[in-house]
C-alpha positions in Angstrom: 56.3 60.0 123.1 55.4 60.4 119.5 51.5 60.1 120.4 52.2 62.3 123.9 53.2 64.9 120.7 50.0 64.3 119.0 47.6 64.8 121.2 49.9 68.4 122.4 49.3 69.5 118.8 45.6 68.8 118.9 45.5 71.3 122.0 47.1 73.9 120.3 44.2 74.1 118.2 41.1 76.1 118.6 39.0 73.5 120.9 35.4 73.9 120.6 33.7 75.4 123.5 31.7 73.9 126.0 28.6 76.2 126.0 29.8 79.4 125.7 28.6 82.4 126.9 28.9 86.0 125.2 31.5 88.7 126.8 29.4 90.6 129.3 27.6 87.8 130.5 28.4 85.9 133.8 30.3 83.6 133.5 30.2 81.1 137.2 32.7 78.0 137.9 30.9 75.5 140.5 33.1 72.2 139.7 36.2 71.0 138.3 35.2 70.8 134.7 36.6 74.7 132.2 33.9 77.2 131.6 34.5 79.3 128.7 32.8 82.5 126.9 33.8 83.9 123.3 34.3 88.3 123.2 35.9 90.7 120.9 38.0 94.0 121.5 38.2 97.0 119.3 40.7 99.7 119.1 38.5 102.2 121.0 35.5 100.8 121.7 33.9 100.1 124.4 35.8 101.7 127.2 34.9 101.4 131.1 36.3 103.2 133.9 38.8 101.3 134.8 42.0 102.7 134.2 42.9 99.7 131.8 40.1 101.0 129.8 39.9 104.9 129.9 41.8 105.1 126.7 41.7 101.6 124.8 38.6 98.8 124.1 37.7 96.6 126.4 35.5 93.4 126.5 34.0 93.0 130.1 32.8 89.8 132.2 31.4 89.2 135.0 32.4 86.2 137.3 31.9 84.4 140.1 33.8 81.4 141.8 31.7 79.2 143.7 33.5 75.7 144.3 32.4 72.9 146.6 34.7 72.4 149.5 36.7 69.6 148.2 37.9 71.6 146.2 38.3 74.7 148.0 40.6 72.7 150.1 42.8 71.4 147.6 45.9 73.9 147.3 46.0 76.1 143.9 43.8 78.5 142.7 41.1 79.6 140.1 42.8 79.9 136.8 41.0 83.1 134.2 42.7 83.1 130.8 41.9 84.5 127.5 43.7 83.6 124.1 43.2 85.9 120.8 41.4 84.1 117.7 42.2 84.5 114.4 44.9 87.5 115.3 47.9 88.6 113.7 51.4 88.4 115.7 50.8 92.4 116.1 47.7 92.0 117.8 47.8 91.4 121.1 45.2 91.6 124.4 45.7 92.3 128.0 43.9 91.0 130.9 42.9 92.7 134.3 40.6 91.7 137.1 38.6 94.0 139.6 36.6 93.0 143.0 34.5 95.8 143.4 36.9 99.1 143.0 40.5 96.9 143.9 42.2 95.8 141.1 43.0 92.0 142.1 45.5 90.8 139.5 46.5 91.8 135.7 48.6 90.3 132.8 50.0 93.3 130.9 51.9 91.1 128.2 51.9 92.3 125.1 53.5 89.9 122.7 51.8 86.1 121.8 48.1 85.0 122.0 47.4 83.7 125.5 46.8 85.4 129.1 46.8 84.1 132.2 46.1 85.0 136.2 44.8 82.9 138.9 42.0 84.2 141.8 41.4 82.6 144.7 39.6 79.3 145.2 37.7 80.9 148.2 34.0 82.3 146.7 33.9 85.7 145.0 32.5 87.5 142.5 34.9 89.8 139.8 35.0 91.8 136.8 37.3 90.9 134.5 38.3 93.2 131.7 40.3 91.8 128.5 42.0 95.1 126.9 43.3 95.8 123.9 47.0 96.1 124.2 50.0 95.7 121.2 53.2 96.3 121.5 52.9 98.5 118.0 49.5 99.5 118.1 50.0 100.9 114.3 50.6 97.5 113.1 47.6 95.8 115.3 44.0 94.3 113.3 41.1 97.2 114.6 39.0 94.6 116.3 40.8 91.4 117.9 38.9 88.0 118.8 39.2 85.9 122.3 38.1 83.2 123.7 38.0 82.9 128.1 38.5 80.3 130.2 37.8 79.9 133.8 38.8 76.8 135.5 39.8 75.0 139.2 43.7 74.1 138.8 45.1 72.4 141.8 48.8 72.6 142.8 50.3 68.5 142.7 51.1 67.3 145.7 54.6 65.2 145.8 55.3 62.6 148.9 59.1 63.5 148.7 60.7 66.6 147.8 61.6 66.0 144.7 63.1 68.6 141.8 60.7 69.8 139.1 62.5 70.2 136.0 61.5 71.5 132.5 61.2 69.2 129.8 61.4 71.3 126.2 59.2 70.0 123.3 60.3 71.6 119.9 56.9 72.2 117.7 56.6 71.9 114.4 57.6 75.0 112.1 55.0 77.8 111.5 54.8 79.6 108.3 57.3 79.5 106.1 57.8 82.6 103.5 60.6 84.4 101.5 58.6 87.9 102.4 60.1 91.5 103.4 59.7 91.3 107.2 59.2 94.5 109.3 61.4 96.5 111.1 63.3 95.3 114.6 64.4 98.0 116.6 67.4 99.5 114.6 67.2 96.2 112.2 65.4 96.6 108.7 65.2 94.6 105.4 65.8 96.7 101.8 62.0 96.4 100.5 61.3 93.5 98.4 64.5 92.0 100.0 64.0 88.9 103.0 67.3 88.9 104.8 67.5 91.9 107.8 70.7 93.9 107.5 72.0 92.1 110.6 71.8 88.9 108.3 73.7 90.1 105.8 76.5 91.2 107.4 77.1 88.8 110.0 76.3 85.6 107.6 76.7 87.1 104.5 72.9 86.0 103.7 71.7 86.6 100.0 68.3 85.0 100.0 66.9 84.1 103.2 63.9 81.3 103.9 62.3 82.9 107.2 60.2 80.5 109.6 58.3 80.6 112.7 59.9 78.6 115.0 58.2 77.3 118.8 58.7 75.3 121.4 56.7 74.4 124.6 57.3 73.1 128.2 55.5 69.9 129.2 57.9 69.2 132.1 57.2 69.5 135.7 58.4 73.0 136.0 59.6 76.1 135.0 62.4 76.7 132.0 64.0 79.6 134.4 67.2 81.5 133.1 68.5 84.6 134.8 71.2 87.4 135.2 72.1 90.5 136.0 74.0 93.6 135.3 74.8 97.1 137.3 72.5 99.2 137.2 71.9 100.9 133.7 75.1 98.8 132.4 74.8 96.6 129.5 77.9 94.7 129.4 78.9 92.5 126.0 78.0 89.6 128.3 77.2 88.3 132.0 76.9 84.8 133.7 73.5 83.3 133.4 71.9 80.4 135.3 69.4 78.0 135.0 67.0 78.1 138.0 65.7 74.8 139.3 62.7 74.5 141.5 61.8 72.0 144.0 58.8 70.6 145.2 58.9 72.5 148.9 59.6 76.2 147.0 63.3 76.0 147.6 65.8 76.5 144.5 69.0 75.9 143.1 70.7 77.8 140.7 72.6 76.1 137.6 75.7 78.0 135.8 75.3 75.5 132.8 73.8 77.9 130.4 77.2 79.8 130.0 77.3 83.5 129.4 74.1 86.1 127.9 75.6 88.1 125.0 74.0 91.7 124.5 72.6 92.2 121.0 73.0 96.5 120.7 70.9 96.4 117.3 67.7 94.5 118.8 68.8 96.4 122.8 68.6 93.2 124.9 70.3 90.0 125.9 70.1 86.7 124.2 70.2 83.3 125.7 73.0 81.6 123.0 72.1 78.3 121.4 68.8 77.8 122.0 68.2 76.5 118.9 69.2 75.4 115.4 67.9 74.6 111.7 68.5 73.0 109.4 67.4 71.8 105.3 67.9 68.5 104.2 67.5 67.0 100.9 64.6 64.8 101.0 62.2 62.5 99.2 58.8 63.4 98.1 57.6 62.2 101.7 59.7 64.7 103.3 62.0 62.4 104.9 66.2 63.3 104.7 68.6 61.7 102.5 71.9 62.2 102.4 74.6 62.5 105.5 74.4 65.7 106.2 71.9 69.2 105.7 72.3 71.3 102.6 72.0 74.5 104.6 71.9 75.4 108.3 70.6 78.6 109.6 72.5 80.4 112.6 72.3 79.3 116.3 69.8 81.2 117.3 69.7 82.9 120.7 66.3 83.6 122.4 64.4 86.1 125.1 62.2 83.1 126.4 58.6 84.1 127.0 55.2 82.5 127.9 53.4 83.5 124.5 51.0 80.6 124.2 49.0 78.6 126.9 49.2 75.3 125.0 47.7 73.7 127.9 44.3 75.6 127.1 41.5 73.6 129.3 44.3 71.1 130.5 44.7 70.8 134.0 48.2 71.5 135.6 49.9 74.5 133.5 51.5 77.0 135.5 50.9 80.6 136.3 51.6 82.6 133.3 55.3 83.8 135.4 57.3 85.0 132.1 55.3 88.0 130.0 56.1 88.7 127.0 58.3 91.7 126.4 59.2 91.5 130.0 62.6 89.6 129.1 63.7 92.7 127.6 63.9 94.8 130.8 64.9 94.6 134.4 62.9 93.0 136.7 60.3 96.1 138.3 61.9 94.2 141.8 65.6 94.2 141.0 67.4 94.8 144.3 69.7 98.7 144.5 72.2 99.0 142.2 71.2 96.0 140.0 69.4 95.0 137.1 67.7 91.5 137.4 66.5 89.8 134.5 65.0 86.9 134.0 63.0 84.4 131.1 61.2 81.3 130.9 58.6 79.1 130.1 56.5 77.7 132.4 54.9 74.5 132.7 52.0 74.2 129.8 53.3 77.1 128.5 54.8 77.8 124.8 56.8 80.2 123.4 57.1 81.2 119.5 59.5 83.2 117.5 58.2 84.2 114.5 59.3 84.5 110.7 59.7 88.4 111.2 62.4 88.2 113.6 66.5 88.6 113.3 67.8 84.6 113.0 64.6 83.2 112.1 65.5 82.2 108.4 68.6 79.7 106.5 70.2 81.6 103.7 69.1 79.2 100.6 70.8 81.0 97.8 72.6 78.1 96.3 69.9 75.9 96.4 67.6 74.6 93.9 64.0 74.0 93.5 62.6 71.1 95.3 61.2 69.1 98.4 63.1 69.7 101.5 63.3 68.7 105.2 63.2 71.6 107.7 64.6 70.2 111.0 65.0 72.5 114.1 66.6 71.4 117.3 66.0 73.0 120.3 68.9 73.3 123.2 71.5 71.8 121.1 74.0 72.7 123.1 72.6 70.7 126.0 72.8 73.7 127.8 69.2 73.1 129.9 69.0 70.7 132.8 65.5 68.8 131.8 64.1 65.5 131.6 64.5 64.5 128.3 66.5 65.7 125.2 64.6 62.7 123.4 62.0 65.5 121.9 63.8 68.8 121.6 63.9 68.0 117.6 60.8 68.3 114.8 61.4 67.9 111.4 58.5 69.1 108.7 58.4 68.6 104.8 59.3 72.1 103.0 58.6 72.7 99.5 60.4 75.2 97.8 60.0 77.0 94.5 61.1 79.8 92.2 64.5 79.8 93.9 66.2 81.5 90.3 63.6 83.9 90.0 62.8 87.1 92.0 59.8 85.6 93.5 60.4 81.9 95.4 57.7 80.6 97.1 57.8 78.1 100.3 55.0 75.6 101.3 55.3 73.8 104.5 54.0 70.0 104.8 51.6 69.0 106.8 52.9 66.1 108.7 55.7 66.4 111.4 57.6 64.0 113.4 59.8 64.4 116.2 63.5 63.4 114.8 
């Protein structure tokens, strides 16, 4: 398992591209094997007429499927995706695709690095428009950087029917800081100050060590939570369930995951504890000492997104099935009278909260300068149905210093390990 992790992390880095071409170019998938092209997306500039585009940048490509009939015949489709490069967590693209003058499929997300929509397998030729598309475009970096990929994925064929559960990875911590972060929705930080209101009154935080925090999916299907409410109702909480997929399309649906609690200062629901972190003393090499952590940060409760295709030129991720906000509002299909919600990960799919969030921090104030291990479990309630709990924990050296004065530092290690 612990080299099955490795060789995830590698992916999650930028991989180097197999002759690229240049945004605009066209770009032409005749086999099995990723073809990728580089682009970049300003705040205004260019714009196309495509309604996408009439009022933002877009970067434009042309492409054309054109597989041999062994694969053609295989069931699944032609997956296009793009991830940003070198982008802030403001920054953030979309993706649409045109056949002539119909618009054929789009990925409006905008929250995380990675977009993703699949085109038929039958030959074609499209235009395919990345745009550029943050959630706060005041906060988003003038010009943003992608990389595309067009690939063949086909859809595994199983003898039996058989059920395709999740199977949740935790990833090792990203970015670790004592910084002011921005505002969330009614919640704020005093400046110069790293704990958010909410902190302070519900944990009675003082100093807070804030963390990005991610986890991915490397199971045979979805993570799949949902509930409802009536219509325009947000109630303090409502039955959730896990949704399990089987191999024929069927589903069944789990009550496991207990109740979603309604958070009025951030306006949306929370799947409860989906995660926890801890410090730990440690040695020098980072590993724990001692019988129990020095601090632990609240059980954090999550809107689960696909935010990162960590899966990039892997075969067998899914379809990109839980945008980012998306988990925030109803369902655009939610039958009368009711609001459907639903969040997820898919299959090669990650999701990331990052340090600037409510939750995302351990109150440190007592402690004292030194070398630290930062361990974060994910589901530790043993609330998911999935195929193993054996790596749903990463633990990662933290160093921290300056705690007595008014300007700490944190450095993360380097090396993590699945605890």
């Amino acid at each position: 398992m612990r080299n099955a992790y490795a060789a995830l992390a590698a992916l999650a880095l930028l991989a180097p591209l197999a002759t690229p071409a240049e945004a605009g170019a066209r770009v032409v998938v005749t086999s099995d094997r990723p073809v990728h092209w580089t682009g970049q997306v300003g705040r205004t500039t260019p714009v196309h007429a495509v309604p996408e585009c009439a009022k933002v940048g877009c970067g434009r490509v042309e492409l054309e499927v054109r597989l041999p009939r062994s694969l053609r015949n295989k069931p699944g489709g032609v997956e296009l995706a793009i991830r940003t490069v070198g982008a802030t967590n403001d920054d953030s693209l979309g993706l649409v695709v045109y056949q002539g003058s119909r618009r054929v499929a789009i990925s409006e997300a905008q929250i995380g690095t990675s977009r993703s929509v699949w085109l038929p397998k039958t030959d074609g030729r499209y235009t395919a428009y990345a745009f550029y598309n943050p959630f706060v475009p005041d906060l988003a970096s003038e010009t943003v950087r992608y990389e595309g990929l067009l690939e063949n994925e086909n859809t595994p064929r199983y003898p039996q029917v058989k059920q395709l559960l999740p199977d949740l990875l935790a990833l090792p911590q990203r970015y670790a800081t004592f910084e002011t972060p921005p505002p969330f929705f009614d919640d704020s930080a005093a400046p110069g100050e790293s704990c958010f209101k909410s902190e302070i009154d519900d944990q009675g935080a003082k100093r807070c060590l804030r963390f990005g925090q991610a986890m991915a999916n490397i199971g045979g299907g979805p993570v799949d939570i949902r509930y409802q409410t009536p219509a325009g109702q947000r109630p303090a909480e409502v039955p959730g369930a896990q949704r399990v997929y089987r191999s024929d399309g069927t589903s069944t649906d789990l009550s496991s995951v207990g109740n979603m609690h309604y958070h009025a200062i951030h306006h949306h629901y929370h799947f409860e504890d989906w995660s926890v972190s801890e410090l730990w003393a440690a040695g020098a090499d980072g590993v724990p000492t001692g019988t129990a952590p020095v601090a632990v940060g609240k059980k954090n409760g999550f809107c689960m997104a696909d935010t990162e295709l960590i899966w990039w030129a892997k075969k067998g991720n899914g379809v990109q099935s839980y945008p980012a906000p998306r988990c925030l509002d109803p369902e655009p299909n939610s039958p009368p009278g009711v609001d459907a919600f639903k969040n997820g990960i898919s299959r090669g799919w990650a999701d990331e909260y990052y340090w600037g969030l409510p939750d995302q921090m351990i109150e440190v104030s007592g402690l004292t300068d030194g070398t630290y291990a930062l361990v974060t479990r994910i589901d530790p309630a043993d609330k998911v149905h999935e195929l193993s709990d054996a790596n749903n924990c990463v633990r990662l050296p933290i160093t921290l210093t300056g705690l007595a004065s008014h300007t700490p530092k944190a450095a993360l290690g380097t090396k993590s390990v699945l605890c």
